[in-house]
N, C-alpha and C positions, 0 to 999 in steps of 0.2 A: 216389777215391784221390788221395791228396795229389800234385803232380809235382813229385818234385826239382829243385835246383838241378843242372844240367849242369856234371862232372867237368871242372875246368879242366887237368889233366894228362894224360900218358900212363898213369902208374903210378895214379891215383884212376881212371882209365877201365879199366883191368885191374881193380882191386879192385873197383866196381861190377858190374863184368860176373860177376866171381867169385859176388859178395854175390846177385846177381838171379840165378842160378843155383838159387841155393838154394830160390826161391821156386817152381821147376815142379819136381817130385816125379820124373814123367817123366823128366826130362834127367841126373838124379842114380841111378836105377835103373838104364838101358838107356843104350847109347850110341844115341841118336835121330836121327837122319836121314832123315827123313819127316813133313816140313814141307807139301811138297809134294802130299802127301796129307790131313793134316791137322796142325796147331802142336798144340804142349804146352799146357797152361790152368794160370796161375799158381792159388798157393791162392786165393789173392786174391778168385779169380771165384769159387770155392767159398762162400769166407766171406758174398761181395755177395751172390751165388742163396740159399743159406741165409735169407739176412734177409728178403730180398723171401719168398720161401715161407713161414716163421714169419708175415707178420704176414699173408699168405692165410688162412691156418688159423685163427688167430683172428679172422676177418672183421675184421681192424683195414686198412680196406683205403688205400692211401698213392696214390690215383693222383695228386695234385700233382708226390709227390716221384716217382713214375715217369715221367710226363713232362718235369721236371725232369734224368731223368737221360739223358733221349731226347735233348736239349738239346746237354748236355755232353757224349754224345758226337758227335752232328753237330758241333757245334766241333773238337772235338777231333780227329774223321777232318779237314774240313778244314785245319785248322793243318797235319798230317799232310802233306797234297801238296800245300801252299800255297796251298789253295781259299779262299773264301768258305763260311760257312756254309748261303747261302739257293743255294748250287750243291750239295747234296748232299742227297738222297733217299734215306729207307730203302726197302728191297726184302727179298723172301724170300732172295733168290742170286742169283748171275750172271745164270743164265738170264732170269729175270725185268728184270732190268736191260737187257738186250741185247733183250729182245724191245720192252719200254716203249719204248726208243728206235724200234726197226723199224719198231713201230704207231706214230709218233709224225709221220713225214713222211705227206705225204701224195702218194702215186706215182702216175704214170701208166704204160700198160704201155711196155715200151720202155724203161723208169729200167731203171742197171743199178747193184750191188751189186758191188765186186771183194774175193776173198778166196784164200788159201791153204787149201785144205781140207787137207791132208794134214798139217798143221803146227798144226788146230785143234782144240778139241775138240768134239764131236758139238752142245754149246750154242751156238757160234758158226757152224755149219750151216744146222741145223731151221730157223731163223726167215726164213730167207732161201729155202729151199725152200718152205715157207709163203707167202711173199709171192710167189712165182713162181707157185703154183697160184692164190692168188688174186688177183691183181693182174698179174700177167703180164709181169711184171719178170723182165730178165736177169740170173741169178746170172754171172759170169765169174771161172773160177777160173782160179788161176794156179798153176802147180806146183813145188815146190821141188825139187830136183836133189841137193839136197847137207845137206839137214836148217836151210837158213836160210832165214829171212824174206825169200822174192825179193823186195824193197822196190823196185830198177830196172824188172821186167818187171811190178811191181802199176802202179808209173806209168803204164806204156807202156801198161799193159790202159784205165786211166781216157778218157774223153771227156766232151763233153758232157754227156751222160744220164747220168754217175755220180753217183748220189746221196750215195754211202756208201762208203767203203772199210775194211775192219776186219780186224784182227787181235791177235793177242797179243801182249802185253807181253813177258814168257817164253813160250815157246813149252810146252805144254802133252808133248811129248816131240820130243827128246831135251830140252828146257829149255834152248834157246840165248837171248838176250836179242835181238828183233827191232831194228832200225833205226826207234823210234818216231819219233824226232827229225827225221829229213829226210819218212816220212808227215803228219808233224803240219804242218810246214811247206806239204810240196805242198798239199795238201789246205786251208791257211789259207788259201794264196794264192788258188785256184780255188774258194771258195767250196762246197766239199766235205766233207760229217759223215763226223769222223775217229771211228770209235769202234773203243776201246780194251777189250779183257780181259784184266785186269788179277790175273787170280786167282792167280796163281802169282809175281806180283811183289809185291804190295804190304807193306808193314811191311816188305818185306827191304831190297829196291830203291829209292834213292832219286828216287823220283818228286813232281816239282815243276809245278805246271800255272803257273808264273810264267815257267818258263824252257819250257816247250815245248806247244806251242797244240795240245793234245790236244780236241777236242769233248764228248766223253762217254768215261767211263769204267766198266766197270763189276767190283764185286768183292764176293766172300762173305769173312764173318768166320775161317772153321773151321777157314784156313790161317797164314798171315803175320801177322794180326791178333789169334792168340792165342785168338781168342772159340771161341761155337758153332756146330756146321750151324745153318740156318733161319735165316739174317739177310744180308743184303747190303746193299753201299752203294753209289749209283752218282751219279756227279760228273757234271751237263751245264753245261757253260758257261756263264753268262744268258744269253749273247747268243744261245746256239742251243736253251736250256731253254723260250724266248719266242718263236721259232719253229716250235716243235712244238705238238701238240695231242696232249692224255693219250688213249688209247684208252679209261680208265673214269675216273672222277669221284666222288668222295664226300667227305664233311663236310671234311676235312684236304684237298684238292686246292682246295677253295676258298674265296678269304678271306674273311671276316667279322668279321674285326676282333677284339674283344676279347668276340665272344655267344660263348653256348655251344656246344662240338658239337654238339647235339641241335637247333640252333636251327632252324625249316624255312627250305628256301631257295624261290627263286625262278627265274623264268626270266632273270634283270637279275644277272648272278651276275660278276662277277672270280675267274678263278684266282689262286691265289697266287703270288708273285712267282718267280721261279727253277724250281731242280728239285723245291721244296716241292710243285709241281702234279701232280707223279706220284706222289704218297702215300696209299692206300686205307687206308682202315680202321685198326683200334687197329693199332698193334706191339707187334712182339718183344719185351714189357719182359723179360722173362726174360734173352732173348740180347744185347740190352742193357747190361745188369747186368754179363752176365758177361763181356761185350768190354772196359768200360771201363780195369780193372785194367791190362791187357794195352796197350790205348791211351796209357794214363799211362807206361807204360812206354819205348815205342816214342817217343814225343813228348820223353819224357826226355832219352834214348840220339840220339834223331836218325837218322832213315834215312841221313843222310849217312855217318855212324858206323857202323851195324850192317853198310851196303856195305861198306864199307874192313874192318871186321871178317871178312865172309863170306867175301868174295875172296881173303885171304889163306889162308882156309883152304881154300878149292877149290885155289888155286894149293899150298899143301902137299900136297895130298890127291894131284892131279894127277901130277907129279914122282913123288909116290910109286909110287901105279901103274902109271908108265910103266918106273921103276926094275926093279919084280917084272916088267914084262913084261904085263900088260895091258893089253885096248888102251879107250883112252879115247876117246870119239866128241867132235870139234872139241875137242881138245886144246891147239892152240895159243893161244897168247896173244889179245889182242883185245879188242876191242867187243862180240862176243858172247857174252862169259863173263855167266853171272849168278853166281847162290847156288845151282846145279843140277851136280851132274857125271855123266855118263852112260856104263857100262860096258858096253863091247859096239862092234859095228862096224858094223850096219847096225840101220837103224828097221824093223819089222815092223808088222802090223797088227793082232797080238791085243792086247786091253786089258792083261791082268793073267798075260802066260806069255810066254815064250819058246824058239822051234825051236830056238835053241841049248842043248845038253847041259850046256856049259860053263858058261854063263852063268845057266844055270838051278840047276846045282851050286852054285856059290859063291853065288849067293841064299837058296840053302839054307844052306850052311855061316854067313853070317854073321848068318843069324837064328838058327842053333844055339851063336852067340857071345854071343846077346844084343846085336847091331847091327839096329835097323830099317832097312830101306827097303824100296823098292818097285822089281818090273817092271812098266814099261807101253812098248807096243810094242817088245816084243822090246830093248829094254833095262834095267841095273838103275840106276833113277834113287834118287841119294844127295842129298839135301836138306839145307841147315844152314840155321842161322837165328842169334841171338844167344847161347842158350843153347848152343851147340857150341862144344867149346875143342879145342887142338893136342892135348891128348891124345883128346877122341873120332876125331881123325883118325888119330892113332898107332896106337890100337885097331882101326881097322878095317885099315889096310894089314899090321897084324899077323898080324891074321887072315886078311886074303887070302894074307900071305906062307904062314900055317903051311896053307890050302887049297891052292896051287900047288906047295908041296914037301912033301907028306904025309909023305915017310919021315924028310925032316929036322926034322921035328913030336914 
C-alpha cells in the first residue's frame, strides 16, 4: 500500500481521518470501542489476503514477493517506534515474544525478575513462574494499591540480582498507561533488561525507542496494528539482541549471507545480526499481508497524531460520564490516561464478568445499542483507536444516558 503524504493542516487531518474511516466497514456499522480486544481490518487487508490466496490456488506460488512483503513490514513496524529494522523480529504473539526474551538470559538461581502481577496479563506471568521452577530464580512481585504501575516500590524491589524488570505499556485492566519512561531509564542506568508489553499500546500510543531506552518490547498484530491474531513483533535493542542467546535456532536465525534457506549449515555458524536471530521458520505471510495496509496507515497518521486524537476523545468520553453520574476508575487528568477508559470502581478478578449488577446491566444495554466493548476484571473497558470520532462518543454517553434514566427514555 502506497503511504501518503502527511496532512499538513488541521482541517486536511480531520478529512483524512474522515476519508480512512471509510475504509474499516466495522467502524461505520457499530459504534467500536474494542480495540483493546481486537482493531477493526481495513478492506485493504481483505483485498492483500485475497491475492496472496488466488495465486495459492493456482500454484502460481510468489514467495520472493512474500518475503518481500515480510521486509516492508519490518521496516515499516520499525519506522513505527523509531526502531532499526535489524531490531525487530517476527513472532506468533506476545506471549512468544516475552518468553524469547526470558529463555534468552542466561540465569543463575538467585537472579530475580520484578513485576506487578495484578496489573498483567497471565502472558507476562507463566514465563517467569517457569523460570523459577526451573532455574530457581526469584519472581518479586510488587503490588499495586490503586490500579497503577508501582513504578517507585518496582525500583525499590530491584538489586543486584535483578536481571529483568517487566511490565506493561497499558496496563492490561483497568488500561492506565504505566510510567515506562523513568523504568526505562533505571533499568538503562543499572544495566538491567527492561522488557516491555506492549499489546494494548502499540499503533495507538506514541511509542519512540529514540526517546526512551526501552530493552525489548513485545506485541501482537490483532489489536492497535489493525492486522490478524497469529503474528507478533518484538523490538530487542542490538545492543541487548547480541547479548542474549535464542533458546532455538533455524535457517533464518542464522546468517549465511546471500545461500539458500535450504543451504546445510555447520557447526562454524554466525547468528544474524540483531533481533533477526530469534526468527524460526517460514512466517505468517498471510498475517503479514494483512498488517501491512493497516501499517501504511498508522505510519501515515503518525502515532504522534492518533495520541492527540484518542485523548481527546477519552477526555470527551470522560466528562461525559461523570456528567450522567458514573463512576470512571482514574478519572483524573494525568500521565496515566491512555486510549482506554474504564467504567466501574473497583478491579475484580474475573476475566470476562462482573459482581456488579450495575455494571453488568449497561454492558448489556450498550451492546443492545450496537456499542462494542468489553468487561475484563470487573470493569467495562471502552477502547478507541483512530477510526472513533466525537460522535461514537456522543452515542455511547447517549446511551448510558437513556440506561440510567429509563423512564426519561
Amino acid at each position: 500500500m502506497k503511504e501518503l503524504a502527511m496532512p499538513d493542516t488541521v482541517t486536511k487531518l480531520a478529512d483524512r481521518l474522515t476519508e480512512m474511516r471509510t475504509h474499516f466497514p466495522g467502524a461505520m456499522q457499530s459504534t467500536y470501542f474494542d480495540t483493546a480486544s481486537r482493531g477493526l481490518v481495513p478492506l485493504e487487508a481483505k483485498v492483500a489476503m485475497d491475492e496472496q490466496i488466488d495465486h495459492r490456488i493456482r500454484g502460481d506460488i510468489q514467495k520472493p514477493a512474500m518475503f518481500a512483503t515480510i521486509e516492508r513490514v519490518r521496516t515499516g513496524y520499525a519506522k513505527l517506534i523509531a526502531a532499526t529494522p535489524d531490531e525487530i523480529a517476527f513472532t506468533k504473539n506476545v506471549s512468544e515474544g516475552l518468553n524469547i526474551v526470558a529463555a534468552g538470559l542466561r540465569w543463575n538461581a538467585g537472579d530475580n525478575v520484578v513485576l506487578c502481577p495484578e496489573l498483567e496479563h497471565p502472558s507476562n506471568i507463566y514465563p517467569w513462574l517457569n523460570l523459577k521452577s526451573r532455574a530457581g530464580i526469584e519472581v518479586r512481585l510488587v503490588h499495586s494499591r490503586d490500579g497503577r504501575m508501582p513504578v517507585a516500590e518496582m525500583i525499590k524491589a530491584a538489586d543486584a540480582r535483578t536481571r529483568i524488570i517487566t511490565c506493561s505499556y497499558v496496563t492490561f485492566a483497568p488500561g492506565l498507561r504505566s510510567d515506562v519512561q523513568t523504568l526505562a531509564e533505571y533499568c538503562a542506568q543499572k544495566e538491567i533488561l527492561f522488557l516491555v508489553d506492549a499489546a494494548q499500546a502499540i499503533g495507538v500510543l506514541d511509542i519512540n525507542m529514540e526517546r526512551t531506552p526501552i530493552s525489548a518490547m513485545s506485541v501482537s498484530t490483532q489489536k492497535g496494528l489493525l492486522g490478524l491474531y497469529g503474528m507478533g513483533l518484538l523490538f530487542v535493542r542490538k545492543t541487548w539482541a547480541e547479548r542474549l542467546e535464542p533458546a532455538y535456532l533455524s535457517r533464518f536465525s542464522i546468517d549465511l549471507g546471500s545461500a539458500h534457506e535450504a543451504t546445510g549449515g555447520s557447526d562454524n555458524y554466525a547468528l544474524m545480526p540483531g533481533a533477526k536471530r530469534f526468527e524460526v521458520g517460514n512466517y505468517n505471510f498471510l498475517a503479514a499481508t494483512a498488517v501491512e495496509p493497516g501499517l501504511s496507515m498508522l505510519n501515515e497518521l503518525t502515532t504522534a497524531v492518533i495520541e492527540r486524537h484518542v485523548l481527546s476523545l477519552t477526555e470527551r468520553m470522560i466528562a461525559g460520564l461523570q456528567r450522567i453520574g458514573l463512576p470512571v476508575f482514574a478519572a483524573e487528568p494525568g500521565p496515566h490516561r491512555a486510549h482506554m477508559v474504564a467504567i466501574g470502581d473497583a478491579i475484580g478478578n474475573q476475566h470476562d464478568s462482573t459482581d456488579n449488577p450495575a455494571m453488568q446491566s449497561l454492558y448489556e444495554s450498550l451492546a443492545a445499542e450496537g456499542i462494542r466493548t468489553t468487561i475484563r476484571r470487573g470493569i467495562i473497558r471502552v477502547s478507541l483507536h483512530f477510526y472513533n470520532t466525537e460522535a461514537d462518543v456522543d452515542h455511547l454517553l447517549a446511551a448510558t444516558e437513556k440506561w440510567k434514566t429509563p423512564a426519561a427514555a
